[in-house]
C-alpha positions as CSV (number, residue, x, y, z in Angstrom):
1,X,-23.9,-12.3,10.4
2,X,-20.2,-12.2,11.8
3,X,-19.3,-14.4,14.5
4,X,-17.3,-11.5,16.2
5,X,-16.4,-8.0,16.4
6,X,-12.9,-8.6,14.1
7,X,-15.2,-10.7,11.3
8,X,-17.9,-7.5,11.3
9,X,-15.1,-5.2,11.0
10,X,-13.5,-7.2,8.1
11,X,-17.4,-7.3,6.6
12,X,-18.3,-3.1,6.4
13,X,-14.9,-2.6,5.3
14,X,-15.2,-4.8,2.2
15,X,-18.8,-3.8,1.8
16,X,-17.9,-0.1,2.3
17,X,-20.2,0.6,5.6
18,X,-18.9,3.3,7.3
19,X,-21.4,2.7,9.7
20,X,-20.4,-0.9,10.0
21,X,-16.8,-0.3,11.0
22,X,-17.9,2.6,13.7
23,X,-19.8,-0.3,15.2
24,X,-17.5,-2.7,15.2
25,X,-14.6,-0.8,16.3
26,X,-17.1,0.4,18.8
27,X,-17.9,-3.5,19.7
28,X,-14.0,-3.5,20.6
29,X,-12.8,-5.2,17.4
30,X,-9.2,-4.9,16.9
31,X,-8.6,-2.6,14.4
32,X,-5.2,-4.2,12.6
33,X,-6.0,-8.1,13.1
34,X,-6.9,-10.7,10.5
35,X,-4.8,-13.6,12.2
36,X,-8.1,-15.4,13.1
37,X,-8.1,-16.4,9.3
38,X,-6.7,-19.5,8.2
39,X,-4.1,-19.4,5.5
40,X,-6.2,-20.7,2.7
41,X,-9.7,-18.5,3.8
42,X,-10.2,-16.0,1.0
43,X,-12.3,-13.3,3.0
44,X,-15.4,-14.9,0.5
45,X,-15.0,-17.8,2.1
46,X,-14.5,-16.7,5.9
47,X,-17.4,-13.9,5.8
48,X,-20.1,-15.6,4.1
49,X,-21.7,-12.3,3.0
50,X,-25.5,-12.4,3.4
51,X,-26.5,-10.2,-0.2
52,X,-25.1,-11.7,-3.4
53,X,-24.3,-8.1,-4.9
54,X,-22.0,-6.9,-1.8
55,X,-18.4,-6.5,-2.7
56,X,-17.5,-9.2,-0.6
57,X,-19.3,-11.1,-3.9
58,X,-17.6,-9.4,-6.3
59,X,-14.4,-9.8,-4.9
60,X,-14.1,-13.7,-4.0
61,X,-10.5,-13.6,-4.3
62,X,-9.3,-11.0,-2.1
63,X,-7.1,-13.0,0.6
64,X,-7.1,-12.6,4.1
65,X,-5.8,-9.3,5.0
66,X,-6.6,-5.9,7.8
67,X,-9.5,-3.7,7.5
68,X,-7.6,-1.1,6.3
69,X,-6.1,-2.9,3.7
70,X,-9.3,-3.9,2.8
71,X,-10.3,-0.4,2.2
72,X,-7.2,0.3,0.6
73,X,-7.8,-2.3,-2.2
74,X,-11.0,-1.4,-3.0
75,X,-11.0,2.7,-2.8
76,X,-13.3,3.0,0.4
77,X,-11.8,6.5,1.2
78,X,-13.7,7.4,3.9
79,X,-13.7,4.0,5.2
80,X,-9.3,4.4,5.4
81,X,-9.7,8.0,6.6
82,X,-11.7,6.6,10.1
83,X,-9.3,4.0,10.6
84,X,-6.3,5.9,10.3
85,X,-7.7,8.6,12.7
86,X,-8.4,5.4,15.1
87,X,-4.7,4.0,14.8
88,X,-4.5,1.6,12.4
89,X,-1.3,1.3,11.6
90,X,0.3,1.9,8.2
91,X,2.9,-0.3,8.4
92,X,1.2,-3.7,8.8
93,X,1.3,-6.5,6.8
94,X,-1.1,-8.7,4.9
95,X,-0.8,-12.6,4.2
96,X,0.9,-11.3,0.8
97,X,3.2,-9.3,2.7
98,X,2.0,-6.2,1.1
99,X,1.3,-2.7,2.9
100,X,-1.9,-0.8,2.8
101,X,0.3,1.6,0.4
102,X,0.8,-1.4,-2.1
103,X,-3.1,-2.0,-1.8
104,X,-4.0,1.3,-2.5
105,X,-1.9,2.0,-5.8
106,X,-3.5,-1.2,-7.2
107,X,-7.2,0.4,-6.7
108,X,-8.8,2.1,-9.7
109,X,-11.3,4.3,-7.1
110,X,-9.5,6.6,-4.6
111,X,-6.1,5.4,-5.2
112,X,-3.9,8.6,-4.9
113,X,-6.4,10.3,-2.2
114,X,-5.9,7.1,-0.1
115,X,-2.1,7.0,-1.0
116,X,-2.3,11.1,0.1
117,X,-3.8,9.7,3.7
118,X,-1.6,7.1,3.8
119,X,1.3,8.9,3.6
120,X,0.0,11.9,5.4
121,X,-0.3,9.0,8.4
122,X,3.5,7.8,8.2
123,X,3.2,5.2,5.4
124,X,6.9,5.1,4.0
125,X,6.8,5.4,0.2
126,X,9.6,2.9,-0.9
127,X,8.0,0.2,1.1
128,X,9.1,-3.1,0.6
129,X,6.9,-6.1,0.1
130,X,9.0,-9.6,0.2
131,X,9.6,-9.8,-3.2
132,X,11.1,-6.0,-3.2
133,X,8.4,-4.6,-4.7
134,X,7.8,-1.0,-4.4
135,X,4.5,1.1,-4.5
136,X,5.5,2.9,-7.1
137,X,7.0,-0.4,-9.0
138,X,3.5,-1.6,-8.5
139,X,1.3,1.5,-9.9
140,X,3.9,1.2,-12.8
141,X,2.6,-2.2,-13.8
142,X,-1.1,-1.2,-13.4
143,X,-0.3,2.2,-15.6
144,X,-2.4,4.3,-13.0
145,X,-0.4,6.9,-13.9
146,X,-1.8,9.7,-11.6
147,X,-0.9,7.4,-8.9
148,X,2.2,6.9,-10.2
149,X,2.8,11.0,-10.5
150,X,1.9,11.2,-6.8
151,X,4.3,9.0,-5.5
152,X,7.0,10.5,-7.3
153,X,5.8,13.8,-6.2
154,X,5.6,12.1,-2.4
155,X,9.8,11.2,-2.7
156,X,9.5,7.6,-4.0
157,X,12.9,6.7,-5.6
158,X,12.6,6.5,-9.9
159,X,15.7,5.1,-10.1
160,X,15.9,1.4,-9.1
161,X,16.6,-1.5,-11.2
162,X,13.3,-3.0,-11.6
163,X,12.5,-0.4,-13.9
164,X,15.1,-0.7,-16.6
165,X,13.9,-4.5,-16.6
166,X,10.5,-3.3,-17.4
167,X,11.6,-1.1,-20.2
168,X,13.7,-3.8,-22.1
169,X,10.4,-5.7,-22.3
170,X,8.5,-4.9,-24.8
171,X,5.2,-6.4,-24.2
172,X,4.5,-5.1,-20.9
173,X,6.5,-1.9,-22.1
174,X,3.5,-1.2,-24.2
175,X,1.1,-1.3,-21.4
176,X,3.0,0.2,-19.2
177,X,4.5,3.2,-21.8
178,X,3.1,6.5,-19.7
179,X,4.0,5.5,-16.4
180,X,7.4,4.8,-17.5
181,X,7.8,7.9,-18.9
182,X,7.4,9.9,-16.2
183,X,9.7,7.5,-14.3
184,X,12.0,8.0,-17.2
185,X,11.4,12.2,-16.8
186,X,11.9,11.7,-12.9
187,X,15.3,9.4,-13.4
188,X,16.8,11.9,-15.5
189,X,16.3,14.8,-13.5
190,X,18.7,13.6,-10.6
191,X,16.3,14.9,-8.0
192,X,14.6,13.2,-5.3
193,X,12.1,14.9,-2.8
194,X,11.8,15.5,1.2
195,X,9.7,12.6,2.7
196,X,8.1,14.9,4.7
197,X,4.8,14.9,3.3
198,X,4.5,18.3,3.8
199,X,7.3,19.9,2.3
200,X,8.8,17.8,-0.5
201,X,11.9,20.2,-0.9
202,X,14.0,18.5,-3.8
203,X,17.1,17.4,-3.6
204,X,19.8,16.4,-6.0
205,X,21.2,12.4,-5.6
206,X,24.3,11.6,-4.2
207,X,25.1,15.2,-3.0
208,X,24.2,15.0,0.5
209,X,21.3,17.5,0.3
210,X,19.2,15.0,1.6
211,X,19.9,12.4,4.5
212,X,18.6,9.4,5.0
213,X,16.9,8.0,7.9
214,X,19.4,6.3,9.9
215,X,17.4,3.5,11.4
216,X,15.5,2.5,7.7
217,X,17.7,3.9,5.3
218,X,14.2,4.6,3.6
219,X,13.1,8.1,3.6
220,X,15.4,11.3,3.2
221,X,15.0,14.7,4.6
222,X,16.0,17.9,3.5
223,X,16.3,19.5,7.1
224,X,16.6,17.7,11.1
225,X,12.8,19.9,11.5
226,X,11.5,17.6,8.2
227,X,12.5,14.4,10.2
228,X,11.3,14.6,13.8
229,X,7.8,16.6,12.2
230,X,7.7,13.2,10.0
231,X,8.6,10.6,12.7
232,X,5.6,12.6,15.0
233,X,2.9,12.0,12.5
234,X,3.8,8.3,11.8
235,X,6.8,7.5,10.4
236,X,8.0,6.4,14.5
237,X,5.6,3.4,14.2
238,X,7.2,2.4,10.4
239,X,10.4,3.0,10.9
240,X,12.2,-0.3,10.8
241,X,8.9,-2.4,9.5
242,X,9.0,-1.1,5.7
243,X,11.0,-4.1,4.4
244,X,10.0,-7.7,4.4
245,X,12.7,-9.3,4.7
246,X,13.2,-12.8,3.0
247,X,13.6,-15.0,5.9
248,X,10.6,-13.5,7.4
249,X,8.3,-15.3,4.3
250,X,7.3,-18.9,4.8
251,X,6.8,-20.9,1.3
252,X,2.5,-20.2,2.3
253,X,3.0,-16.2,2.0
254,X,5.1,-16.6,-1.1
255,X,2.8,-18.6,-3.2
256,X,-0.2,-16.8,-1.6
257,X,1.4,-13.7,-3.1
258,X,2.1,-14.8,-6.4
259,X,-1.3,-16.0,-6.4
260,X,-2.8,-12.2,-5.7
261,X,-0.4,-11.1,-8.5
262,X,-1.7,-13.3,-10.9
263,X,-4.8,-12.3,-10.2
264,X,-4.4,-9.1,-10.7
265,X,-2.8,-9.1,-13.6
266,X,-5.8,-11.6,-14.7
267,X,-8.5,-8.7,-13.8
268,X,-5.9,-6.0,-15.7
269,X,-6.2,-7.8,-18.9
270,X,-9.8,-8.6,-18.8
């Protein structure tokens, strides 16, 4: 049994209990805080889950990180849909520095409906995590490549540098050949899209059609209307958050997120 409402809240959203997060939100659990954790609690080791086939189990080496992220990582859709509509917010940050939007691309359950929702709710789709890592960069390297699709679709930029590095590599080339495709497709087609979820207009680079945000320099809008609809559904509480800057990491969170990636690329291979 959790101690309190925050440790109940972090247990139904890794189990997947909708019910479980209504009643501890409900309790007065703070739906975005995971702070009570100590740095080297993985959420196995904090939550001491009570049936040895919960997902708390089966995940042992998820770190410490928000509910929503939570249900991010592991495709709880419904789970991210009731804590977006009760304010969690889409820019927070887990000890690994990554967003809920970096969580969600790595899931194989959900991933581009919960990237949909997140986006719907503000979530900036060139996100930053401290290592410069984009959502998109990260789908790439999984090869979820509907996910991948969606966030091109959703504005995210095809044409940084990280990509090129990935092609010259052959090995993870390989692994990675479909996604980088359609990167490759969207690169070469000189467009880039309205972040307004709900428009998308496209827009030639380096022409002017679309402007940037002038506070994040992050998301680009084909029309003044595009921008304030976008910074009313979300993007007011991201704007400025949606880069993790370097001297914002301490040597913990670094390592911590190397760790994760290991990880993952550990469970990709097995």
């Amino acid at each position: 049994m959790a101690e309190n409402a925050e440790e109940a809240l972090l247990l139904a959203a890794m189990n997947g209990s909708l019910q479980g997060v209504e009643a501890a939100l409900k309790a007065g659990a703070d739906i975005d805080v995971y702070d009570f954790c100590k740095p080297k609690d993985s959420l196995f080791n904090l939550l001491k889950p009570g049936k040895p086939d919960s997902d708390v189990a089966e995940h042992p080496d998820i770190p410490a990180m928000p509910a929503l992220h939570i249900a991010c990582l592991l495709g709880h859709v419904d789970i991210v849909r009731l804590l977006l509509r009760k304010g969690a917010w889409v820019a927070n940050r887990d000890i690994d520095t990554q967003s809920p939007l970096h969580r969600a691309v790595t899931s194989t359950k959900g991933s581009t409906e919960i990237v949909d929702l997140l986006v719907q709710h503000g979530a900036t789709v060139d996100t930053q995590d401290v290592h410069k890592n984009t959502p998109l960069m990260t789908a790439c390297v999984h090869n979820h490549v509907d996910t991948v699709r969606r966030l091109l679709e959703l504005g995210a930029r095809p044409d940084l540098t990280v990509f090129q590095t990935l092609k010259e590599d052959a090995q993870t080339r390989t692994r990675v050949e479909e996604s980088l495709k359609l990167i490759e497709e969207a690169k070469k087609s000189k467009l880039l899209r309205c972040c307004n979820p709900k428009c998308g207009k496209p827009g030639k680079r380096k022409t002017g059609t679309l402007k940037l945000c002038g506070r994040c320099k992050l998301t680009r809008y084909c029309s003044r209307d595009c921008q304030k609809q976008h910074w009313s559904v979300g993007h007011k509480k991201c704007c400025g958050h949606d880069v993790y800057l370097d001297e914002q990491a301490d040597t913990f969170q670094m390592l911590s997120a190397l760790k994760t990636q290991l990880l993952l690329e550990r469970a990709y291979k097995a």
